[in-house]
C-alpha positions as CSV (number, residue, x, y, z in Angstrom):
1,X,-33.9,5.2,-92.4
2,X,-30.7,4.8,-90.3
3,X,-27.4,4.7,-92.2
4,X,-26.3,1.1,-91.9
5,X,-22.7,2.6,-92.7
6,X,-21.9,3.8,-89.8
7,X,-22.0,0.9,-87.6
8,X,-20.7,-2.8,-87.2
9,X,-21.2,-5.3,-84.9
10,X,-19.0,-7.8,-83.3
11,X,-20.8,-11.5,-83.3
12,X,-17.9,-14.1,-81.4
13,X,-19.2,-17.8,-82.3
14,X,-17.6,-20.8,-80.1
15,X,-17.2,-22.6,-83.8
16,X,-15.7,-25.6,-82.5
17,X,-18.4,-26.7,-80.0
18,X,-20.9,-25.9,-82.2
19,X,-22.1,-23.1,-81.5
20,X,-24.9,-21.6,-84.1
21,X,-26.2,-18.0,-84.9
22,X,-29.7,-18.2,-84.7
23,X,-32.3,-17.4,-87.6
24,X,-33.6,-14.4,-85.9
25,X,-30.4,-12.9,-85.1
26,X,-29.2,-13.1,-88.8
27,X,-32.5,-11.2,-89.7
28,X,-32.6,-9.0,-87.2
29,X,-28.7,-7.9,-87.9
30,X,-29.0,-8.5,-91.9
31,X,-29.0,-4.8,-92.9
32,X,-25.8,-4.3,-90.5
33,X,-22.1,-5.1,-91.3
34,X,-21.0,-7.5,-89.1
35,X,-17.5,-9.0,-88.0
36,X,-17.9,-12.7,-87.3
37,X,-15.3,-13.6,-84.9
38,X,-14.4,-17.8,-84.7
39,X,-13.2,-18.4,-81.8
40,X,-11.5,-21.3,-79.6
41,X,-11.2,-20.8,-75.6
42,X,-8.2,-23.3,-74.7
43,X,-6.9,-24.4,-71.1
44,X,-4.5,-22.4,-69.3
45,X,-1.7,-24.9,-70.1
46,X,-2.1,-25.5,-74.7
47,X,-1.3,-22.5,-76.2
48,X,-2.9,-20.6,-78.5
49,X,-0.8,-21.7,-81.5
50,X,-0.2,-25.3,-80.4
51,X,-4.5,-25.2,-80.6
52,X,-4.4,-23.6,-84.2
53,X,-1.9,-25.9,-85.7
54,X,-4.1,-29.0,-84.8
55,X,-7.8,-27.4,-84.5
56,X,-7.4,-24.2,-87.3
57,X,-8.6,-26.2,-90.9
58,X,-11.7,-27.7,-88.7
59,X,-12.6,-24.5,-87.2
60,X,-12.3,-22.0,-90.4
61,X,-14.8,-24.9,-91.9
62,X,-17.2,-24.4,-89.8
63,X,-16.9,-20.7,-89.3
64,X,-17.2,-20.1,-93.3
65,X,-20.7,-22.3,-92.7
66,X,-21.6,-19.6,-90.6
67,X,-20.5,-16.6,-92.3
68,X,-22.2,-17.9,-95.1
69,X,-25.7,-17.8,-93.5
70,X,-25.1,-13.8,-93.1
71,X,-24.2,-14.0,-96.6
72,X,-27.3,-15.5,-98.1
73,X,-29.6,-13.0,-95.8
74,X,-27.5,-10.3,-97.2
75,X,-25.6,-9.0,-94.6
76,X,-22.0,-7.3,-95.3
77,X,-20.0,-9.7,-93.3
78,X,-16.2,-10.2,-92.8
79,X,-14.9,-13.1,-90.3
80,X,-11.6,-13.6,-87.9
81,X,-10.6,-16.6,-86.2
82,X,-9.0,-16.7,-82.9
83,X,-7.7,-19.2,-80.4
84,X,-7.6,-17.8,-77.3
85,X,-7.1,-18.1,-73.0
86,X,-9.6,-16.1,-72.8
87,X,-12.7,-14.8,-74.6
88,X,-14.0,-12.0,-73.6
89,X,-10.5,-9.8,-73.6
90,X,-10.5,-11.5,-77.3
91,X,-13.8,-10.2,-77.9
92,X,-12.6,-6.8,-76.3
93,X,-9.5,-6.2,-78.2
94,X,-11.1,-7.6,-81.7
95,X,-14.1,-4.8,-81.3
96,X,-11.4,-1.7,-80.5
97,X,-9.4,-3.3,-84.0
98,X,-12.0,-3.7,-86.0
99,X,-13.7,-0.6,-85.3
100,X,-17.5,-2.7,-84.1
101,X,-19.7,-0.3,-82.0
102,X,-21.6,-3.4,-79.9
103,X,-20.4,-6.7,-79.4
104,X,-23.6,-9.0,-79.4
105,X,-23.1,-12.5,-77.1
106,X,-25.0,-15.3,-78.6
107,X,-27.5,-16.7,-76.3
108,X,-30.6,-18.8,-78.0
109,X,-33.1,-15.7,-79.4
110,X,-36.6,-18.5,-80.3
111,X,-38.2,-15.0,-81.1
112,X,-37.3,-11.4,-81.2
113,X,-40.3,-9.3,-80.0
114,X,-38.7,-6.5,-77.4
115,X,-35.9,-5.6,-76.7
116,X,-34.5,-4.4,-72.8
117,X,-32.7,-1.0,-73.2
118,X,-30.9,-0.7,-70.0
119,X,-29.5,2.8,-70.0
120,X,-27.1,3.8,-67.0
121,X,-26.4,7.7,-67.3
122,X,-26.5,10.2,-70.4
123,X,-23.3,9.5,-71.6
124,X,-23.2,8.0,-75.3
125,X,-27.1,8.0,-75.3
126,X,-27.5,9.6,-78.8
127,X,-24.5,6.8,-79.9
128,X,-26.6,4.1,-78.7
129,X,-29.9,5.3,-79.9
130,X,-28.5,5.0,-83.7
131,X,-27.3,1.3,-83.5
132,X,-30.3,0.3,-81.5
133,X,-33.0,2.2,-84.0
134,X,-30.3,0.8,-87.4
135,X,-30.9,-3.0,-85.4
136,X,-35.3,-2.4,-85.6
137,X,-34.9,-1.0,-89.2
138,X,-37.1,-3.2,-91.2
139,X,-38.4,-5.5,-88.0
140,X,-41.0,-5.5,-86.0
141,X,-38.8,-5.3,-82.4
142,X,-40.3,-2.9,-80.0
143,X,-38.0,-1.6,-77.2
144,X,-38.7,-1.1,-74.0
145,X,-36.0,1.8,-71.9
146,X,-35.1,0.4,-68.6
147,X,-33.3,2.6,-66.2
148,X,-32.6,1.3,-61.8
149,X,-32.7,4.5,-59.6
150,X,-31.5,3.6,-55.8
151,X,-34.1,5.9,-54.2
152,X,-37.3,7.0,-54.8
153,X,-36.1,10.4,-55.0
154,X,-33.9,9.9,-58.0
155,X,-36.8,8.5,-60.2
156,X,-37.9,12.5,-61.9
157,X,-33.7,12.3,-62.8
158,X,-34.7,8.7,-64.9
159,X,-37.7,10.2,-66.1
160,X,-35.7,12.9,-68.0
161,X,-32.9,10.5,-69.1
162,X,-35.3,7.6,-70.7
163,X,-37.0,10.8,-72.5
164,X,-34.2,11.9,-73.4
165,X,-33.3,8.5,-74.7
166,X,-36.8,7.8,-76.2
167,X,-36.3,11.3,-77.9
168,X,-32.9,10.3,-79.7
169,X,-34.1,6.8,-80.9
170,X,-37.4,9.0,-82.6
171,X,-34.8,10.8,-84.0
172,X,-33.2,7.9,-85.2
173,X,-36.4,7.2,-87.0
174,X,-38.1,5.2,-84.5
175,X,-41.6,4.9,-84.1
176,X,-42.7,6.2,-80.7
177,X,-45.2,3.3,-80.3
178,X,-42.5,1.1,-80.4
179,X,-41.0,2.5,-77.4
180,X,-41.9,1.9,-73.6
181,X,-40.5,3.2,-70.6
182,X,-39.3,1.5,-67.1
183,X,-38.2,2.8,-63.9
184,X,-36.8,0.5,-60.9
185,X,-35.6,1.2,-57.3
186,X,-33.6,-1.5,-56.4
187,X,-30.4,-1.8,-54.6
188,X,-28.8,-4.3,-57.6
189,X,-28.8,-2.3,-60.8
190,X,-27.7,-5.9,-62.1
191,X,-30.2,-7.8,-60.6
192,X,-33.0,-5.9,-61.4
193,X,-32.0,-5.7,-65.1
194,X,-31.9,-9.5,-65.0
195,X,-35.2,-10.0,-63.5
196,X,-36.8,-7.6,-66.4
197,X,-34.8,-9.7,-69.2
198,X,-36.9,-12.4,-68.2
199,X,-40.0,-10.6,-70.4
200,X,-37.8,-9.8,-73.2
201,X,-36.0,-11.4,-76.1
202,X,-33.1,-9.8,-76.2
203,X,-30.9,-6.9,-73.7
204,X,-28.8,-3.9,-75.0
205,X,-26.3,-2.8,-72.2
206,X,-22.9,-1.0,-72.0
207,X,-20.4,0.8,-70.7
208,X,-21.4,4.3,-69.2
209,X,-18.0,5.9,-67.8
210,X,-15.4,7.4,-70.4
211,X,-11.9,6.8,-70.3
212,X,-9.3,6.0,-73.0
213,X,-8.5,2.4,-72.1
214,X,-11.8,1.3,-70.9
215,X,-12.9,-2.6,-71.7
216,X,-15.8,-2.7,-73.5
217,X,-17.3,-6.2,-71.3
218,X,-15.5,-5.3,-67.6
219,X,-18.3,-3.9,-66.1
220,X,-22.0,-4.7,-65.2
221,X,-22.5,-5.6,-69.2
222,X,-20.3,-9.1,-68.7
223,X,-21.8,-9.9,-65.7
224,X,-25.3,-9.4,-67.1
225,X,-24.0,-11.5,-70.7
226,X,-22.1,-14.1,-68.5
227,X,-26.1,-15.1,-66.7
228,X,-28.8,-13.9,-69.1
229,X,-29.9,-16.4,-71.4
230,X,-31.1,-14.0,-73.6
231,X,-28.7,-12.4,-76.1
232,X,-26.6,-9.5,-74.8
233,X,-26.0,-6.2,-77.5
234,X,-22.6,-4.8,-75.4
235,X,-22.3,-1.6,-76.8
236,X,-19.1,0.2,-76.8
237,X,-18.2,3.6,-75.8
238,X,-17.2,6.0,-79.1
239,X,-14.2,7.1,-76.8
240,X,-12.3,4.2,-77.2
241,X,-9.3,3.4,-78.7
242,X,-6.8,0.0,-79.4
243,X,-5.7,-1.2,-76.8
244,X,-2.1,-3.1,-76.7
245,X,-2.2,-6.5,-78.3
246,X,-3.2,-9.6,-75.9
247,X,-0.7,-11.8,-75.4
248,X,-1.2,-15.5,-75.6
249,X,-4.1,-15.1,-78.6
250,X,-2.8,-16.7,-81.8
251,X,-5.3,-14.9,-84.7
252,X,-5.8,-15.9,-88.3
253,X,-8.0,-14.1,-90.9
């Protein structure tokens, strides 16, 4: 059984235009600690303390309605709020702080049957494989390992990086009839991952490229969360570290 210890994951709620978490996410995630993060995207022009004097008692109200739903399906759960210009940099920062491997955007999850696995290179693969086989502990979520060569000739190289992959999450104590395999040539790595989300529930993405200061959503993994309607698992690289704090994002625990 995976060690839920060593992870936690990032969940950001729009609390104040009611935004939920739904049912199968708090199942699927129950077992894992998880950082609920309020927050409230203003305009350019209000600042982020001029929006928490007059929205902050409304918004912790409804956030502590949704932290308690992790709390009555068990799940170790600690919440932020934050007003903010903008989101995703929020959600960035908040991660590094709180030390979250994945940052999961909400999109409505009606089931959770199979999960996309999109995985880009080798690096962090292992990393990956542990969150993704702590997240199917105790469900019934099969996964299916989606990699987008450009040429024919590169598909043997993604045929020995999903094994690999496949290898780690059987490690991770994941049944190898849970796990599929996919292979694309297509000329948008993004676009192809889109078009197989469309027979899933659910995609687990990230970032692929070390380096000290690298965003956690500035890649292919916002782009992907910013059109899918499924919900996006952004997992972060281990490599990271705090960034400088944002300006203009007023916080309260």
């Amino acid at each position: 059984m995976p060690d839920t210890g060593d992870h936690r994951v990032l969940v950001p709620v729009a609390v104040l235009r009611g935004e939920s978490v739904p049912t199968t996410i708090v199942d699927a995630f129950a077992s894992i600690p998880v950082v609920l993060l309020g927050y409230h995207e203003v305009p350019e022009q209000t600042s982020p303390d001029q929006a928490r004097d007059q929205y902050q008692r409304r918004a912790a109200r409804e956030l502590e309605e949704r932290r308690s739903v992790f709390e009555a399906a068990g799940c170790p759960v600690t919440s932020r709020l934050v007003f903010t210009h903008d989101r995703f940099k929020t959600f960035e920062r908040v991660a590094v702080e709180a030390e979250c491997d994945a940052v999961l955007i909400l999109n409505p999850a009606p089931v959770l049957e199979r999960f996309l696995v999109a995985i880009r290179s080798d690096i962090n693969v292992e990393h990956k494989a542990r969150l993704v086989a702590t997240v199917l502990d105790g469900t019934e979520i099969d996964v299916t390992l989606f990699h987008v060569v450009a040429d024919e000739r590169d598909r043997h190289r993604g045929d020995e990086l999903l094994a690999t992959t496949a290898d780690a999450l059987e490690d991770a104590g994941v049944d190898p009839d849970r796990i599929s395999r996919s292979i694309v040539v297509a000329d948008s790595p993004t676009e192809a991952i889109l078009e197989a989300a469309s027979e899933h529930d659910a995609i687990v993405a990230g970032e692929s490229r070390p380096s000290v200061r690298r965003y956690v959503l500035r890649d292919r993994a916002e782009r992907i969360a910013k059109r899918t309607a499924d919900p996006v698992l952004v997992v972060r690289g281990e490599y990271l570290e705090p960034a400088d704090e944002e300006e203009g994002d007023a916080a309260a625990e």
